[in-house]
Each structure stands twice: as C-alpha cells, then as structure tokens.
C-alpha positions, 0 to 999 in steps of 0.5 A: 753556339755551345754554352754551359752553366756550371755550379758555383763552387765559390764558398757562399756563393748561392747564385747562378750564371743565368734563371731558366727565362735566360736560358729560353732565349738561348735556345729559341735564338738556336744556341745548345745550353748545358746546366751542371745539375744543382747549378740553381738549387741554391737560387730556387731553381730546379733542374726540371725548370731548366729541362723545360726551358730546353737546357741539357742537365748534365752531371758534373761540371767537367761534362758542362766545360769539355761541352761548351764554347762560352761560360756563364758564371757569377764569380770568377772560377776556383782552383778546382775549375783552372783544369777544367778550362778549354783553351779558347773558350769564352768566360763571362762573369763577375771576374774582379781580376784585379784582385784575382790570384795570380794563379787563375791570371795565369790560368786563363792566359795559357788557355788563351781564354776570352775572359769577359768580366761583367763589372768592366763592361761599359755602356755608351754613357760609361756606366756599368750596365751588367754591374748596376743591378748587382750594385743596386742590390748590394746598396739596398740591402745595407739597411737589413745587415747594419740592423743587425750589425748594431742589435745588442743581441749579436753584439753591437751597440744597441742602436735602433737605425731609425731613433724613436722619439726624443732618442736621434736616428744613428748615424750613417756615412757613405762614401762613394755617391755612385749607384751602391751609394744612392741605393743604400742613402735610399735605402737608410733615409726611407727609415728615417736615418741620418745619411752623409754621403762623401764623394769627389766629385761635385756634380755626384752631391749636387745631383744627390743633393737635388733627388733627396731635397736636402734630406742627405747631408754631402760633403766632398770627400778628402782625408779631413772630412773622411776622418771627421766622419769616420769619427762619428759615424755609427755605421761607415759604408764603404762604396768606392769604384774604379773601373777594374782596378783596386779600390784605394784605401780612403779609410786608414787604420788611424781612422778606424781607431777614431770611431766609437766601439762597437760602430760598424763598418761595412766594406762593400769596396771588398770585391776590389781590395778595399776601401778600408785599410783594416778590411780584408774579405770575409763569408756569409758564413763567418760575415765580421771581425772586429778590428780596433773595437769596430765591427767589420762586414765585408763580404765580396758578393753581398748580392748572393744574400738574395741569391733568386733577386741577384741572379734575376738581376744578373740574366736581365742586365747580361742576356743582351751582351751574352745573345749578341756574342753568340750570335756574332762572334766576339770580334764582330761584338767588339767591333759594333760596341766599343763599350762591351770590348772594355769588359775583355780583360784576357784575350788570346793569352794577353791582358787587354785591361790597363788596371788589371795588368797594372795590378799584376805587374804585368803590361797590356796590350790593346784588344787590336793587337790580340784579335 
C-alpha cells in the first residue's frame, strides 16, 4: 500500500503522523511510505532519518496526497489540506469530528473518505488504545503548565504547588478519574499536592482510592460537590471523556466566579468542547485567558509541548491498527476487530459514529450498510 505522511499545518502542532522506527516497519511489511520534507523538523526528526528508514522525501504535500492510499496525520486536516483529499483515501488521525467544522464533515464525506479517527478506536476491554499514551501524557504534564500558571512572575498567585513547611501545598481538583485524571493526581501527589479527584462512577474512586492509599481525596461528582470544589480550588483540571462526543460542561460559569482570583483552570476536555462553560480553545503560542478572575489554559493538543515524546507515543499505540489495514484491507480489519471498526467515523461518504452524527445533526448509519 501507498501511505504518506504529510506535515502538519495546524497552528502549534509540533508533532507527526508516525517517527522513522514506524516507518520501517511499513516498509519491511512491502508497503511505499511518502514523507512531505520537514514533516518531522519540529519533532527532532530529519529527512535523512526518514530516507534511511526507506521513506520517499517528497516535497510538497500535495505530491504526498495525489501519491498515497492511507494518511497518517496527528490532527484533523486544515482547510488548505479539504483539496488535497483523494476520493477514497484512508485518513487516520486524532479527528475530534464532533467538534469538527462542518466544512471538513462535509470534506470528507464527498470525497468518500475513510475517516479513521485514533480517540474512538476501542479495544476488547473498551478502553482507547491509540488514545491512552496521548492522555497519559496530557495528565502528566499538568504539574509543569499549573507551575507556571500560578508563579507571580507570569501573573498568577503566587502559589508554590508543593507548600513548604508551615505554609500548605495548593489545592488541586480533577475531575474525570480516567487515565488523564490518574496521570495528572500521579503526577501532582509526587510533589507532595493536595489532590481531589471527582468522578461518577464509584468503582473509578475506589479504584483510585486503593492505588493512592489514601493520599487522594475522591468524591463523587454532581453539581454540589462540583461547585464546592471549584470554590476551593487553586488549580481546577478538567478531564472529562465521552467516547467521540462533546464533553458536557460539568463547570458552569456561575462556578467560575466561586473561585478564588487568579486560581487556574486547565481544560484538557477542550479537544472535545469542553468541560468548562467559560473554556474555548486556545494555542501555545497565546495558551490563556482569564475569564471571571480565573486563568484559563486550554489548548486542544496539550501533548504537542512534547512534540519527540508524543509522536513516540503515537507510532507505538497506532502502528498495529495502521499495519493490520494495510495489510488486510479495511473490511476485513473491521471485520476481525469489532473494537477498531468504532474508530471509523466516515465511510463511504456516510457518518457511521452516533455521537458525532448526533452533533452534526445529521443521522448515522451502521458501517454493515456503508461497506
């Protein structure tokens, strides 16, 4: 198969579809692989790397498209990319078409796209397999950007995470106890911060309850305890998931103005709409805002800050959905994992994921209709 790699045009997104050591798989398994030069400059990854990993350097990514049968991107394409789309081809990547413009929803389904997006990707025991480095990543970094969210110096309040001796830790609220939850509370309690975790499901603050010994406090979330916490917190990290869909905003505005100036939220949820009611996305270039005294950081792809880290992270968790439909062909992947059929979110010019048609107002259709 004919695979291209094209760079990324998305503002601040240092990362690549797939490092060199995925690229020699590809080709040691007899697939041609087309790099867009510079495609891993911003990653550490040079074109020679490339070169010697048997990729074809091309030079512009219209070249890497007209060339290729299956895409390998990070995000979702940009309007630049909507004409450079093949009809057919196979698009991988971290989508977030729930929250897409209609633009490219519409892009993709004339083209009759397989649009293939890693975050609905399931596996047997229906946790996100692509996904959970990227989320791993996303929660264990938190610590470093509420740091320097709250340092004086960049015009927060002063407060050192960690405490000192006769001075308390800061205060630090999570909800969502899924893996960026359990990555960050890891993260935050190794510098000795007071954690709360908020979750709805039990079994989710048992469990955590049980790893952290008791070093984290949980509470089951609902509008009472979400507000209660929001009015204490210092740093407030937002770390809802619903497979594919929008992220419902569990922190109002009202909320919001609960907290104490300057406290920090950081909305990780943003690559799905949102937990926060006053959250909208921003860049790493221009990462907050403040809104009703509060800091705001939400920037959709939080991992990109680790640009070498995440694109590691991404070859290792999608080379074996990526190897398995280029050498099988997409009907017979779906057909032998049930789990990687969910992460096709357009095929055949048809919506086949219920949330995201859902938030297009528009109707699905099964993937046994469209195939």
């Amino acid at each position: 198969m004919d695979i291209g790699i094209p760079k990324e045009i998305q503002r601040d997104e240092f990362r690549v579809g797939l490092a060199p050591a995925g690229v020699v798989t590809l080709i040691h398994q007899g697939h041609r692989v087309y790099v867009q030069t510079e495609a891993g400059a911003a990653s550490g990854f040079t074109d020679e790397q490339y070169r010697k990993a048997g990729a074809e350097v091309v030079y512009s990514a219209q070249e890497v498209y007209s060339r290729a049968q299956m895409i390998l991107k990070v995000a979702a394409p940009a309007p630049p990319e909507y004409p450079l789309i093949e009809r057919n081809q196979m698009l991988f990547g971290f989508l977030h078409l729930a929250v897409a413009p209609r633009e490219l929803i519409d892009a993709l389904s004339e083209r009759e796209v397989e649009a293939i997006a890693y975050e609905t990707i399931e596996g047997p025991d229906g946790r996100l397999p692509v996904l959970l480095p990227t989320s791993e990543i996303a929660g264990r970094i938190t610590p470093q950007i509420a740091a320097s969210l709250l340092d004086s110096t960049n015009g927060g309040k002063g407060v050192l995470l960690s405490g000192v001796p006769g001075v308390p830790p800061a205060q630090v609220v999570i909800l969502g106890g899924g893996v960026v939850g359990s990555n960050a509370a890891r993260a935050f309690v190794g510098l000795g911060v007071h954690v709360t975790v908020l979750d709805h499901d039990l079994r989710v603050l048992q469990r955590l309850d049980r790893f952290f010994d008791g070093r984290v406090m949980t509470m089951m979330a609902n509008d009472y305890t979400i507000a209660r916490a929001a009015s204490y917190a210092d740093v407030l990290i937002g770390a809802v998931l619903v497979h594919g869909a929008r992220a419902p905003h569990l922190v109002t505005r009202e909320m919001v103005r609960t907290m104490k100036p300057k406290s920090v939220i950081i909305d990780i949820a943003v690559d799905q709409g949102g937990c926060v009611e006053t959250s909208h996305p921003t860049h790493h270039s221009a990462p907050t805002f403040i809104e009703e005294g509060v800091i705001h950081y939400c920037v959709p792809n939080i991992p990109s800050k680790v640009a070498r880290t995440a694109t590691h992270a991404l070859t290792n968790s999608a080379l074996s959905a990526i190897t398995r439909v280029a050498a099988s062909g997409l009907v017979q992947t779906t057909i032998q994992d049930p789990g990687f059929a969910k992460g096709i979110n357009i095929c055949s010019g048809a919506l086949t994921n219920e949330a995201v048609a859902l938030a297009h107002g528009r109707k699905a259709r099964t993937l046994s209709e469209v195939l």
